[in-house]
GUZA-938552 format. One record per residue (C-alpha): x, y, z; chain; residue in one letter. Coordinates in Angstrom, 3 decimals, m for minus. Layout:
<r><u>X</u><v>Y</v><w>Z</w><ch>A</ch><aa>A</aa></r>
...
end
This chain:
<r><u>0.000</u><v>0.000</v><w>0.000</w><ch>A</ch><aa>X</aa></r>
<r><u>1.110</u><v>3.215</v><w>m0.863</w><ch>A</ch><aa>X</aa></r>
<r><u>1.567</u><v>6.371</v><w>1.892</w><ch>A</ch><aa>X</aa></r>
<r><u>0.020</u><v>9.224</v><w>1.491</w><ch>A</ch><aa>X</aa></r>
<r><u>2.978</u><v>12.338</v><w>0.488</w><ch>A</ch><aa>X</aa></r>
<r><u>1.200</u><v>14.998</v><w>2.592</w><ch>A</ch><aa>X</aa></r>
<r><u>3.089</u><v>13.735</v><w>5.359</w><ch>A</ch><aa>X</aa></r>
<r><u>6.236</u><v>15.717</v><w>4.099</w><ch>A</ch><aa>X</aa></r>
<r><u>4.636</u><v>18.657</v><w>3.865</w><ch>A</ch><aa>X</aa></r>
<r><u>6.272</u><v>21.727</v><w>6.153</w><ch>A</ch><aa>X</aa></r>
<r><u>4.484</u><v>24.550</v><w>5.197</w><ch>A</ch><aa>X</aa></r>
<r><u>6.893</u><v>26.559</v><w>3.282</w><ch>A</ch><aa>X</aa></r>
<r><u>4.666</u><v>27.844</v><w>0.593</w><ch>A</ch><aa>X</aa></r>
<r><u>2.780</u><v>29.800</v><w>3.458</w><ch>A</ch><aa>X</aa></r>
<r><u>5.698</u><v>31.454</v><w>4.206</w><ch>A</ch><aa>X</aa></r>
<r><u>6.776</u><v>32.112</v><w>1.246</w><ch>A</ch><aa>X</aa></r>
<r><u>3.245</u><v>33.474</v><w>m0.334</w><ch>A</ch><aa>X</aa></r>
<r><u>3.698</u><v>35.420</v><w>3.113</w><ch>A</ch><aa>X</aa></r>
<r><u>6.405</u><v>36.919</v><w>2.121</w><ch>A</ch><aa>X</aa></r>
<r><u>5.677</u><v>38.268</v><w>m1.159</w><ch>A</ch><aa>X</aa></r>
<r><u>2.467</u><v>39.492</v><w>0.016</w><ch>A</ch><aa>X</aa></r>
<r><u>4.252</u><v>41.839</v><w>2.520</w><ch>A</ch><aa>X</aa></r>
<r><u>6.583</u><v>42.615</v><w>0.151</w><ch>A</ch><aa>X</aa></r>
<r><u>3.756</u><v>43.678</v><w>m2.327</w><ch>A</ch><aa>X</aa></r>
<r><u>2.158</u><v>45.389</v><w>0.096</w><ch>A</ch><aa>X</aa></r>
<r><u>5.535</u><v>47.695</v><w>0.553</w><ch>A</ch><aa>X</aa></r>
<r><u>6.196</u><v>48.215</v><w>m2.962</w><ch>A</ch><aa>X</aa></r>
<r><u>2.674</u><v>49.271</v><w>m3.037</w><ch>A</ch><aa>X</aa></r>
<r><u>2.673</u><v>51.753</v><w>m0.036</w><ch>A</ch><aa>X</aa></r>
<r><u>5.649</u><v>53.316</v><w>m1.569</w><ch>A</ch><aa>X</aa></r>
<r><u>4.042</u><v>54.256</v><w>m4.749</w><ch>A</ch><aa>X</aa></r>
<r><u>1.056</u><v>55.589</v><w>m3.022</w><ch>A</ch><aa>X</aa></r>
<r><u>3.638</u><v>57.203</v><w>m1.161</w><ch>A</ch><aa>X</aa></r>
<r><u>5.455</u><v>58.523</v><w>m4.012</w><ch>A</ch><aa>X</aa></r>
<r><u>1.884</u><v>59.649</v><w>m5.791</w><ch>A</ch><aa>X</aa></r>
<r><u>0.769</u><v>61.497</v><w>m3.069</w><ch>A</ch><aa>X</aa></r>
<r><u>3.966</u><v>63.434</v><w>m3.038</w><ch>A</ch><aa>X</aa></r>
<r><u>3.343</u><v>64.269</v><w>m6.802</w><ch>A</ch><aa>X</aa></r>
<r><u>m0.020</u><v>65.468</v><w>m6.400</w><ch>A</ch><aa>X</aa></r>
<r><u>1.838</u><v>68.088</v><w>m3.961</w><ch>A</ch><aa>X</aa></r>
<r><u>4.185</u><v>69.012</v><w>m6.085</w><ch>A</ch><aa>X</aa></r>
<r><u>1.346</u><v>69.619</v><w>m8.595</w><ch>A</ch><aa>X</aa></r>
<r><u>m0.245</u><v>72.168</v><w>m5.968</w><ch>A</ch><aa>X</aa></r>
<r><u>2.286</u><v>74.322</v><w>m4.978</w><ch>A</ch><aa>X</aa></r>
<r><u>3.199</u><v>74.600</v><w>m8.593</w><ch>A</ch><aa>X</aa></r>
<r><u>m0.312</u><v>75.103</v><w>m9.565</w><ch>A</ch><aa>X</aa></r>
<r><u>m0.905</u><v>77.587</v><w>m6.556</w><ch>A</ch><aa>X</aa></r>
<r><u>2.546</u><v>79.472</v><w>m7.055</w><ch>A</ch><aa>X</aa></r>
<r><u>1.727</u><v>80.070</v><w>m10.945</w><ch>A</ch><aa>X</aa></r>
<r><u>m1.795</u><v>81.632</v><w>m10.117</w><ch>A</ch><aa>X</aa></r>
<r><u>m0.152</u><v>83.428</v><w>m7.072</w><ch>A</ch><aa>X</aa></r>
<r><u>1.939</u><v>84.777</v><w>m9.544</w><ch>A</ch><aa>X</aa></r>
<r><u>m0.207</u><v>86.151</v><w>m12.229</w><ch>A</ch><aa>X</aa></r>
<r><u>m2.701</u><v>87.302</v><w>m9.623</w><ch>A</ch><aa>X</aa></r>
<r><u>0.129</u><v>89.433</v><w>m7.763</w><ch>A</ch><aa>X</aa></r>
<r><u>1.653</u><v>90.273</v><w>m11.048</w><ch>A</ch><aa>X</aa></r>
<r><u>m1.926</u><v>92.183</v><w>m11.906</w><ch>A</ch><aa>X</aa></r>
<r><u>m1.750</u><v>94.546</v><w>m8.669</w><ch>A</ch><aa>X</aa></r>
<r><u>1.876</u><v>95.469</v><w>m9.353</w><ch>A</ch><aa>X</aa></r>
<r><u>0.639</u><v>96.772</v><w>m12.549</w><ch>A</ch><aa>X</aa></r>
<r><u>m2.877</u><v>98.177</v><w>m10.806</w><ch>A</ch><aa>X</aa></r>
<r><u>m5.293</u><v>96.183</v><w>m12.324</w><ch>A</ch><aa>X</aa></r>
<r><u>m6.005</u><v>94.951</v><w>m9.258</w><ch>A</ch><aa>X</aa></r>
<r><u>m6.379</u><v>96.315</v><w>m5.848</w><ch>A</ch><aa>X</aa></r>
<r><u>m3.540</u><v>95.327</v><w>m2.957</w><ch>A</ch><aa>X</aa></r>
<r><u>m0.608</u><v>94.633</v><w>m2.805</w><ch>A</ch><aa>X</aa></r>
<r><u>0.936</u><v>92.528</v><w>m5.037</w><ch>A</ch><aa>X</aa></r>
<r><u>2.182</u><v>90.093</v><w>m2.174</w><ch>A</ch><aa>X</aa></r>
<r><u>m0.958</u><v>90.140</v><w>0.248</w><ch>A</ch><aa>X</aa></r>
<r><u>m2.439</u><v>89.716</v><w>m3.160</w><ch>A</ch><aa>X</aa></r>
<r><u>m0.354</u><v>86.280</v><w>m3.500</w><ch>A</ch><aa>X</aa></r>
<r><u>m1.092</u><v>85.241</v><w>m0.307</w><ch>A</ch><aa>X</aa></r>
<r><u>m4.837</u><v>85.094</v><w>m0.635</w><ch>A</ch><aa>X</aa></r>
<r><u>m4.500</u><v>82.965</v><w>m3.696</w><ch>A</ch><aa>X</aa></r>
<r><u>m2.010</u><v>80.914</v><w>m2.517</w><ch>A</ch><aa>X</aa></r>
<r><u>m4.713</u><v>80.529</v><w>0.785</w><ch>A</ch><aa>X</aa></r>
<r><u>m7.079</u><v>79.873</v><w>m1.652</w><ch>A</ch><aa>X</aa></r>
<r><u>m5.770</u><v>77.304</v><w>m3.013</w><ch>A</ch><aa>X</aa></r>
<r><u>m4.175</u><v>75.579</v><w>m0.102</w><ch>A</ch><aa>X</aa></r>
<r><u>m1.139</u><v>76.776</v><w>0.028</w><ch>A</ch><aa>X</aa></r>
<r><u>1.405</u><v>79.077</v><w>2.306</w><ch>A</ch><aa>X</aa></r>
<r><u>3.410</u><v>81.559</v><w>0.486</w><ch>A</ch><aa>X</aa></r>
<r><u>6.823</u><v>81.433</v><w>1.509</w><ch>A</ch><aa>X</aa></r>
<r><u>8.247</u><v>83.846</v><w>m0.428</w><ch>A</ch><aa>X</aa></r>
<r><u>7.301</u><v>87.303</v><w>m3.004</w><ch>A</ch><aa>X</aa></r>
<r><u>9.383</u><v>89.517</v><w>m4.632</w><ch>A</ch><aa>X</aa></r>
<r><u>8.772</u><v>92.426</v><w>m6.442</w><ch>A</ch><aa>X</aa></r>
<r><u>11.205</u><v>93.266</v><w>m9.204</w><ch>A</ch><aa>X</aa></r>
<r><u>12.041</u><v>94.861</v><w>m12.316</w><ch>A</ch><aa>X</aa></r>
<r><u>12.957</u><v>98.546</v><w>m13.246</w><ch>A</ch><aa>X</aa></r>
<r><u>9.039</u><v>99.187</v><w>m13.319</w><ch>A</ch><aa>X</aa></r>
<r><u>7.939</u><v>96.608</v><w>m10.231</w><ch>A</ch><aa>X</aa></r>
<r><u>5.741</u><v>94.926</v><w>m12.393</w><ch>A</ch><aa>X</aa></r>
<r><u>7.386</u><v>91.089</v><w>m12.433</w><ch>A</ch><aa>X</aa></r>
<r><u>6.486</u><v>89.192</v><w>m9.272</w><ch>A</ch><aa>X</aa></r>
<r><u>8.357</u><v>86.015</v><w>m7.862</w><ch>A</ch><aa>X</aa></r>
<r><u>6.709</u><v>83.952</v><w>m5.629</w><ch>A</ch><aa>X</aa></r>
<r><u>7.604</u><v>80.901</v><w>m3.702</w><ch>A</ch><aa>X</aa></r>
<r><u>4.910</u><v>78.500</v><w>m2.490</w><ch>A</ch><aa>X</aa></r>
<r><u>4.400</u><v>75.393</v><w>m0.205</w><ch>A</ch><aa>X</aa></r>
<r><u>1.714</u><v>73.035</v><w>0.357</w><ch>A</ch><aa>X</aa></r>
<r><u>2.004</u><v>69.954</v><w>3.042</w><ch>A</ch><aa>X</aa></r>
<r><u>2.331</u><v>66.786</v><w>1.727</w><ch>A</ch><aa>X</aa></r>
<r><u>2.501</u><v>63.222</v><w>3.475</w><ch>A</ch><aa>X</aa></r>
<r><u>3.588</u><v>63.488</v><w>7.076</w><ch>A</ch><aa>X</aa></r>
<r><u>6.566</u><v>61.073</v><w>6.250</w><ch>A</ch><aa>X</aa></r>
<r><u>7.825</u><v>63.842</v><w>3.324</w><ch>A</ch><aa>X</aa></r>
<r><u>8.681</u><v>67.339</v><w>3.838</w><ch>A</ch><aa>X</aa></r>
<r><u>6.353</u><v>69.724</v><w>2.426</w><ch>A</ch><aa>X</aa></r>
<r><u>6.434</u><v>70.575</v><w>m1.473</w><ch>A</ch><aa>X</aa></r>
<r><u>7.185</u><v>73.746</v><w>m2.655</w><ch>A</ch><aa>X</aa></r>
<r><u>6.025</u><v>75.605</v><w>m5.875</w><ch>A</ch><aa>X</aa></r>
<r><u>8.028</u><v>78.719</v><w>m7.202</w><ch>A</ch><aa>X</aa></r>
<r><u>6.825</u><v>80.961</v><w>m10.225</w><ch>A</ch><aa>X</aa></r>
<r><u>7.442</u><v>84.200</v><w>m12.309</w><ch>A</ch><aa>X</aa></r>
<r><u>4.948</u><v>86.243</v><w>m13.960</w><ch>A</ch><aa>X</aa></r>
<r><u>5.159</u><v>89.868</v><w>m15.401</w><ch>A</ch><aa>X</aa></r>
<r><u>5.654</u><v>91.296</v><w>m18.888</w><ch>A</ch><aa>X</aa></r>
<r><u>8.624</u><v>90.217</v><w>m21.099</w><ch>A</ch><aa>X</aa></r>
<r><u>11.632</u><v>91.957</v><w>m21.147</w><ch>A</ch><aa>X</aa></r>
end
């Protein structure tokens, strides 16, 4: 009579389908990790190029304010801090701004920067 092979069994394929599910599970959480810190980057950029044209407009009075309170509303607005605006050029009308907006805890925050004024 014949024995039965399941005897000889150890479980090793549980561990080892263990294993590749945690390790799928980390490759996973770092590219959520990774996307989330993209879709930052996306809103300070996005928030310091309408920061920009919006502050540009009062330097050159077509809108009331300042041009940097002006930036700082939008940048509010829009869910960001403004870290930085500078008013330049031999007329004041080209405005730099810097943004940031708080990403994942684990990341430091992402930061948008942006020009915007007439040409030279």
């Amino acid at each position: 009579m014949r024995r039965c092979s399941c005897e000889r069994e150890t479980g090793a394929g549980t561990v080892l389908m263990a294993g590749i599910a945690i390790a799928a599970l980390l490759v996973l959480a770092v590219v959520v990790l990774f996307a989330q810190a993209s879709v930052a980057a996306s809103r300070a950029a996005t928030a310091a190029d309408l920061s920009a044209l919006a502050a540009a407009d009062a330097a050159r009075g077509l809108r009331d304010g300042s041009p940097c309170a002006v930036a700082a509303g939008v940048a509010a607005h829009h869910g960001a801090r403004l870290t930085g605006c500078l008013v330049q050029g031999q007329s004041g009308h080209i405005v730099q701004v810097h943004t940031e907006v708080d990403s994942v805890p684990a990341l430091p925050p992402a930061s948008g920067r942006a020009r915007a004024g007439p040409p030279p």
